[in-house]
N, C-alpha and C positions, 0 to 999 in steps of 0.2 A: 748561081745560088737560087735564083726564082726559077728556075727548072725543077732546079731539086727541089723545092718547097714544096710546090705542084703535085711534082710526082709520090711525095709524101701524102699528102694529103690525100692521095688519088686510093693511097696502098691502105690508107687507115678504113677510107670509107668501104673501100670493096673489104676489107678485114670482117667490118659492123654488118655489113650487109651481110655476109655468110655467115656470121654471127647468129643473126635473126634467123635468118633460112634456116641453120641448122639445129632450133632451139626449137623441140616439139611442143615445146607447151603453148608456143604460138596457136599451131594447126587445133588441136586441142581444144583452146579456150572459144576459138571460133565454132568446134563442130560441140561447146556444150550441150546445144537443146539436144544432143543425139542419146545423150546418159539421160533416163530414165529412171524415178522414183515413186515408189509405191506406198502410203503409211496408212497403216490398220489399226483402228479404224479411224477415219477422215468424216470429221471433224475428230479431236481425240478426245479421250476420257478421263475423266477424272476416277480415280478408284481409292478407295480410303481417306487419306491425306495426300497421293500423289497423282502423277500422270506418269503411265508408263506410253513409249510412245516406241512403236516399229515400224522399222521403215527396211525397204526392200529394194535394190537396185538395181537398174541393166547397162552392161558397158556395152554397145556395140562393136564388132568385128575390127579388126584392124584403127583403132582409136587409141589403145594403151600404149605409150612407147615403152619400148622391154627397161629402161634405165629410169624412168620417170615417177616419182610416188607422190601420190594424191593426200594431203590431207581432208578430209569431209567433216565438220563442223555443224552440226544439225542447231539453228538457235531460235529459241521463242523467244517472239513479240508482242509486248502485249504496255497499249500507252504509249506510255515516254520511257519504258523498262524495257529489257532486255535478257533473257537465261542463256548461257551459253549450255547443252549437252554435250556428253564425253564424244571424243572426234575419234572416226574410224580413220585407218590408213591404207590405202588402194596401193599397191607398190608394182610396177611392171618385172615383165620373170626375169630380167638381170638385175635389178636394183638392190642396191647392196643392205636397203633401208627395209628395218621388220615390217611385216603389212601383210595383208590378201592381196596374194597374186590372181594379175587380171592377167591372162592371154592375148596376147595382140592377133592374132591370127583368128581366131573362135570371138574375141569378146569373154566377157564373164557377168557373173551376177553377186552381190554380194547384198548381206543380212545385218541388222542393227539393231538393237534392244537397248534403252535406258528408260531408268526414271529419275522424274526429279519433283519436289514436292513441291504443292499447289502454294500457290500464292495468291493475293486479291486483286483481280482483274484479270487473271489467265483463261478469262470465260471468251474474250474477245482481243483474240489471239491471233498471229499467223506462225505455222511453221519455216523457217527457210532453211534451204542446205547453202552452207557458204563455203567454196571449196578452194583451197591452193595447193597450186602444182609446183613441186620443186626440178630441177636437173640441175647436173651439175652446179649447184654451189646457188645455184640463180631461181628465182621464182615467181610466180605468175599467179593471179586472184581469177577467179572462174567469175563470170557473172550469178551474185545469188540470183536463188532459185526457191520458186515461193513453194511445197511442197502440201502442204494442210489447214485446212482455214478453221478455227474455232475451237475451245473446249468443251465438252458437255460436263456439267458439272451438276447434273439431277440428282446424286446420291449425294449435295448438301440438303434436298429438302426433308433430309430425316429428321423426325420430330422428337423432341425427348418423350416415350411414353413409358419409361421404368414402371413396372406395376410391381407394388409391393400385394401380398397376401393378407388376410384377414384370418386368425384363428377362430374357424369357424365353429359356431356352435352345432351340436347334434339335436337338437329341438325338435319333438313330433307334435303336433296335436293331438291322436289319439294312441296311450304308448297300453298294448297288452302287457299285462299282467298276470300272473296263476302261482297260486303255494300247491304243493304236494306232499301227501302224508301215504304211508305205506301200513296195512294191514294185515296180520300176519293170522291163520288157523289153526286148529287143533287137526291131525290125519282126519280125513275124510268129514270134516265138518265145514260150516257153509256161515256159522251165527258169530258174529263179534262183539267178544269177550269185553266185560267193564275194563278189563288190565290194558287191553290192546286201547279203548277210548283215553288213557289218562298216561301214553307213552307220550314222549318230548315231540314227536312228527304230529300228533295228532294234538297236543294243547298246542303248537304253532296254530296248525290249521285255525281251528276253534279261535283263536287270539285275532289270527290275520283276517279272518272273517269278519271279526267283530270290531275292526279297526277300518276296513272298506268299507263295511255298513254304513260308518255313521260321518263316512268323508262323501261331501255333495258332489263332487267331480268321480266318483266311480259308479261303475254298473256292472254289475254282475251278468257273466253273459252265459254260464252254463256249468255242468259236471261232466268230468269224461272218467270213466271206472275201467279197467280193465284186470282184468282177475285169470289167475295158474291155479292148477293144483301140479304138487310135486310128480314125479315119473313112473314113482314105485305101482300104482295102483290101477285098475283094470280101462283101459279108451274111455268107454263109452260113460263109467263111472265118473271121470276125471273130467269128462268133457260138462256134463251137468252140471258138476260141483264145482266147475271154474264158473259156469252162468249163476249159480245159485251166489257165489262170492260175489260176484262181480253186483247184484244188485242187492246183497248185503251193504255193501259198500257206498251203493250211493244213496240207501236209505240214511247209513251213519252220517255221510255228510249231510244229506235234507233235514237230517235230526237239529245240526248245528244252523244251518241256511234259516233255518222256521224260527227258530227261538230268535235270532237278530233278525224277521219279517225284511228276508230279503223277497223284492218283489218276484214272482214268476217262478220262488221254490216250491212251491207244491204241482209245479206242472208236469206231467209224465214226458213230455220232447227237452225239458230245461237238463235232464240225463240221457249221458249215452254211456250206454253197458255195452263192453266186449268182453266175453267170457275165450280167453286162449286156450282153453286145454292143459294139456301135458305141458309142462317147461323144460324139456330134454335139453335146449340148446343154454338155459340157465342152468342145468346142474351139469352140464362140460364145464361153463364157465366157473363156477363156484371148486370145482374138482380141482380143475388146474390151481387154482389160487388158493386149496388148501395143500397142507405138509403131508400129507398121505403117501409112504411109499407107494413107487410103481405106478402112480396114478395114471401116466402117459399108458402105460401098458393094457392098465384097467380098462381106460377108455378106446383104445383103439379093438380090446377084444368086443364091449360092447357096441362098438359100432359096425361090427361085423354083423350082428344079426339082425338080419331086414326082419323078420319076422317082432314087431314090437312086443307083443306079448311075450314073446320072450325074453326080451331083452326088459321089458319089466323084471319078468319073475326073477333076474338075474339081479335086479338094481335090490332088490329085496334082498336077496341073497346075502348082495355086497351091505348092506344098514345091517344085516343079523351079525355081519364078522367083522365089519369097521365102526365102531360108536361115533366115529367121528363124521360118518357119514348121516348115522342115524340124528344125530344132536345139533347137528351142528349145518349140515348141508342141505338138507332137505323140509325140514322147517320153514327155514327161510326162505322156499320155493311156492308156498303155500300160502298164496297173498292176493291182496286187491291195491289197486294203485290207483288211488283217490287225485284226480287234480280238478281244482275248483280256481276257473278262468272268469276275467273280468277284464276294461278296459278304464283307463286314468284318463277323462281328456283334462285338457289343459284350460287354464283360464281363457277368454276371447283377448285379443290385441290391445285393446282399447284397456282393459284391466292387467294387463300385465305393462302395457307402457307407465299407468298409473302405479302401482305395486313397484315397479323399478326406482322411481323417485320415493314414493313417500313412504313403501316400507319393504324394502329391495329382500329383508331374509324370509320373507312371506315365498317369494320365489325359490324353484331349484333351481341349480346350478346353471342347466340347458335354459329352462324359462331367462333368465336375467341375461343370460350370452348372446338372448335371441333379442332381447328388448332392445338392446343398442340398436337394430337395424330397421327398427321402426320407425327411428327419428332421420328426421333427413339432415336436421343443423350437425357439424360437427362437433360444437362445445355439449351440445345437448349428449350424442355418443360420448365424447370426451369423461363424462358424467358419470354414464352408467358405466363405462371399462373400470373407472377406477373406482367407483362402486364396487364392482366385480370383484377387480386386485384386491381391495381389502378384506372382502367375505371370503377371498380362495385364495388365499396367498401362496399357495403353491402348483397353482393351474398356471402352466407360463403364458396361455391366450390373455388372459389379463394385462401382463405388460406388452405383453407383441400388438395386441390392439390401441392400447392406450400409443405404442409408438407406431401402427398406423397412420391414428389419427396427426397425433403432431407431424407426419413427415408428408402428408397430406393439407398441412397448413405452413410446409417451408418450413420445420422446428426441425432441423436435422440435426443438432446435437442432441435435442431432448428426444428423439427418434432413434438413434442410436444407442442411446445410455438405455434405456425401456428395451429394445432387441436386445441388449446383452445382457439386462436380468433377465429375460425369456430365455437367452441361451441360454443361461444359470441353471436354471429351471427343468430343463426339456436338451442337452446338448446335442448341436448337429443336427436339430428338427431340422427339414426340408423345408418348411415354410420361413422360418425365421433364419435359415442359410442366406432363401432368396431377400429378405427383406435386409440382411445385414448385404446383402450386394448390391443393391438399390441403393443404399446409404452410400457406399463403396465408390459408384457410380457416380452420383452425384459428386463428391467430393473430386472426380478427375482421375480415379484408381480402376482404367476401367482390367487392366490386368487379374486385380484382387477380385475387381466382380464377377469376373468369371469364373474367377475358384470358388468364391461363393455360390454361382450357379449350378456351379457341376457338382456340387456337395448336396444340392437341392433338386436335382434330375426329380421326376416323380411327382414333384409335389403340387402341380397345377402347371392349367396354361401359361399362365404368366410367367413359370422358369422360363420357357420358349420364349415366348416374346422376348424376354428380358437376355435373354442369348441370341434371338437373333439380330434386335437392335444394335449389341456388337459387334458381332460377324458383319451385319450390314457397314460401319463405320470403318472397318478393317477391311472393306473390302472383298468378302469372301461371301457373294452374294448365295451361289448353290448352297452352304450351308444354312446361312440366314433364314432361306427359304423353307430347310427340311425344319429349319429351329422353331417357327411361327407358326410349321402345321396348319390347321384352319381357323387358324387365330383370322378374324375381317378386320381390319384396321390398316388406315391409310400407311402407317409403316410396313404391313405384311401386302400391300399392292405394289409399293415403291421398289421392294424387294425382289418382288416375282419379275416387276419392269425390270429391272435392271440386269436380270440374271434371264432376259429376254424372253421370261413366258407370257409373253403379253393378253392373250383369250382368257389363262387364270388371272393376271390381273387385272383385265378390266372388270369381272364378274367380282372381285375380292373388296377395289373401292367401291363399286354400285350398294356392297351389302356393308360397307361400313358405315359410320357414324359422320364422315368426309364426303358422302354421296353426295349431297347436296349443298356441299362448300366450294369456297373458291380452291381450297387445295387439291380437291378432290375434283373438282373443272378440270383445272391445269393439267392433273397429271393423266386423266383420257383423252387432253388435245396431244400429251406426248406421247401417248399409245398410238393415237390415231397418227401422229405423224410419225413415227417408225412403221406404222403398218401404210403409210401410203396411202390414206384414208382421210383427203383433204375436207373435205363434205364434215365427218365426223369432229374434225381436228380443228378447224372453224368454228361449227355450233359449240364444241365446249369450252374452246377458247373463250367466246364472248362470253358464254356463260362467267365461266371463271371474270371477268375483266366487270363483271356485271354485279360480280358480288365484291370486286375490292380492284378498283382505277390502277394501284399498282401496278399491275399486273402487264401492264402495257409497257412499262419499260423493261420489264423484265424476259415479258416476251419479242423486245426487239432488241434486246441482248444473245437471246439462250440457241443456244450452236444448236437443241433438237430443231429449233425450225429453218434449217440454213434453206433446205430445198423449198422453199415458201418467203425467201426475204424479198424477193422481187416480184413474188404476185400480189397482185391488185388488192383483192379481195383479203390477203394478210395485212398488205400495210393498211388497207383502211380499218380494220379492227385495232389496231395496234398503234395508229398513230389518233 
């Protein structure tokens, strides 16, 4: 019986032993460091709210046993936390188990894409592959395998910069001015008639003259006359009789200028006479737009004849057998066209800020829109919008500015309610699209802001910005980038970083309002350190760290400076 014990035992061991021998995942787990992994990019990135992370493998030659499948488990570490990512399956080319077949004979390579969203602390992270190998029924743990060191997580330093719009005002300081009266003669006369002086165009004139006279913000700045005689009559006749009208005409106005002792009317350059001649191409136009049968016909026979004297004595022709032409079309060709120009300026700053408080209807429209941007306090503008609202209650800049201001002091209910009487007002403006998306924004809708965006395309820089601040949080930095245009602001540098034009972004913070901030430090040390620009990436390190101590534990967190954690001259800025 102790023989036979023996000889048992002897059968079981040598059993175990060919056991192992013949169980590949042994050989295998031994020749792990042989499998090779790749992940792009290393350190990984943060993009939107996730990390997507790729990773790339190589099986060497004769390593895969044909029945054997690999589970691969890619897990981030980060702390005293743990993520697991979705596991790929490596199956050799018998293996009855779904999976990518590796080749035992060649080796193979095999591809891997996930994401998974960001979490707090995944900045100082490691990646590992942790893999098990099954056969038959039995299974085996690979030694993990540390694959990618850190997150970059830059595109958290986007700022909130929502720019709402400002309905702006059209405000000139000096606005031209000119009334125009028309003159009309008797066939081949040159003198204007007391009838033609006391027509509706001509007591305007006269009225409006004497209404600029005696307003102290106008200046009269000249007469321009230009004067026709109808077609029917001889060139050289015609051409006279249009100079002789045409300074008829500007003596009737200097008649009216002298009586209200506008300055500079009795001066011979304060007129300019053009005498036009023949008005042929006014009585095409008058033809056509009278009832006259056949007119097209009429007119294309008369423009047959180059020779114009003929084609006079033909227009003549045509007034002796159409009265309608006589009465009616050619009269009214027989004119002087009086315009008497001047310029409005506006009150100086100083009196129109005053005029906005203590007697706001003293102002127009443009004056009082403009006052609000004299003052710099808010409540003080606050003031004059709703000033404004109540003198123009149907101007929608009125409430869209009044709800500037409040969403500009953190009042975003009272900011929105004010946008959606402007929408009342004005529906689908582009300006007040963008500011109801600001609002939109704010609130955590950034979906709706962008339909508010895209509604407001057009309407100023700040759609862009305000779209690409999106695009940037989403992750879709080349858009971002076209959205921001040549908006300079630390957002549209951040943006250009990230979507790796780094030469426009360093020139984008230099010219923004961030150049000589700590944020605006930091993010040319992260330029300079993707460009390998240790020199650069240093001096604006300290900078930055010089304008705000933080900065140092941040910079011995942040994955941009992993190729710098062990020089000298990093840790001592940093520590």
């Amino acid at each position: 019986m102790k023989n036979h014990a023996i000889k048992s035992y002897a059968l079981v061991a040598v059993a175990a032993a060919t056991t192992i021998a013949c169980n590949p995942l042994s050989n295998m787990t031994k020749r792990a460091e042989e499998v090779t992994y790749s992940v792009t990019p290393n350190p990984l990135e943060m993009h939107g709210d996730s990390i997507e992370v790729n990773i790339s493998g190589s099986i060497p030659p004769k390593f895969f046993n044909k029945k054997v499948s690999v589970e691969v488990t890619p897990m981030l570490n980060y702390g005293e936390n743990e993520t697991a990512l979705d596991k790929i399956v490596l199956v050799g080319e018998d293996s009855e188990v779904e999976g990518q077949k590796i080749p035992y004979e060649k080796g193979g390579n095999f591809a891997y894409n996930d994401k998974i969203a960001y979490a707090d602390g995944m900045d100082v992270s490691t990646l590992e592959a942790n893999a098990v190998g099954m056969y038959k029924g039995k299974s085996k743990s690979f030694p993990a395998k540390q694959i990618a060191t850190g997150t970059i997580v830059t595109p958290m330093w986007a700022m909130d910069d929502d720019m709402p719009i400002i309905g702006a005002d059209e405000f000139t300081r000096v606005v031209p001015m000119e009334q125009m009266a028309t003159i009309n003669y008797l066939v081949n006369r040159s003198n204007v008639r007391s009838s033609e002086l006391r027509d509706e165009d001509m007591k305007a004139l006269k009225s409006w003259i004497g209404e600029k006279a005696d307003h102290p913000m106008f200046n009269f700045k000249g007469v321009d006359v230009v004067a026709y005689a109808s077609p029917e009559g001889e060139i050289s006749l015609n051409a006279n009789l249009a100079d002789d009208r045409a300074n008829s005409g500007a003596n009737a106005a200097k008649g009216m200028l002298r009586r209200e002792r506008v300055e500079g009317a009795s001066e011979k350059d304060f007129y300019a006479t053009t005498g036009k001649g023949e008005d042929w191409e006014g009585f095409k136009s008058a033809m056509q737009a009278s009832d006259i049968k056949d007119k097209d016909l009429i007119l294309r026979v008369l423009e047959m004849y180059e020779d114009k004297a003929k084609r006079e004595e033909e227009i003549r022709n045509l007034a002796a057998t159409f009265e309608v032409i006589e009465e009616k079309i050619l009269p009214d060709l027989r004119r002087s066209i009086v315009t008497v120009k001047g310029e409005k300026t506006s009150f100086s700053d100083e009196k129109i800020k005053e005029y906005s408080t203590a007697n706001p209807d003293t102002l127009t429209v443009e004056e009082l829109l403009y006052a609000a941007t004299l003052f710099d306090d808010m409540d003080q503008k606050l003031t004059v919008y709703k000033t404004f609202a109540n003198l123009h209650p149907k101007d929608w800049r009125g409430p869209n500015n009044i709800g500037y201001v409040y969403y500009m002091q953190n009042k975003l209910d009272d900011a929105k309610a004010e946008f959606d009487k402007a929408n009342s007002l004005n529906p689908n403006n582009g300006v007040v699209m963008n500011n109801l998306g600001v609002i939109a924004r704010a609130n955590g809708d950034n979906e709706k802001a962008m339909e508010y965006y895209e509604s407001a395309t057009g309407a100023g820089a700040e759609v862009g910005n305000n779209k690409g601040y999106l695009n940037m949080l989403a992750g879709d930095y080349q858009e971002s980038v076209s959205n921001y245009g040549s908006v300079k602001t630390f957002n549209a540098a951040l943006a250009q970083t990230l979507n790796k034009d780094y030469s426009t972004a360093m020139q984008t913070v230099d010219a923004s309002p961030a150049a000589s901030k700590a944020s605006g430090y930091y993010l040319k040390a992260v330029i300079s350190a993707r460009n390998g620009d240790k020199n650069a990436m240093l001096s604006n390190l300290k900078s930055a760290i010089a304008e705000d101590a933080s900065l140092k534990a941040k910079a011995k967190r942040d994955a941009e400076f992993t190729d710098y954690k062990d020089d000298t001259e990093f840790q001592a800025a940093v520590n």
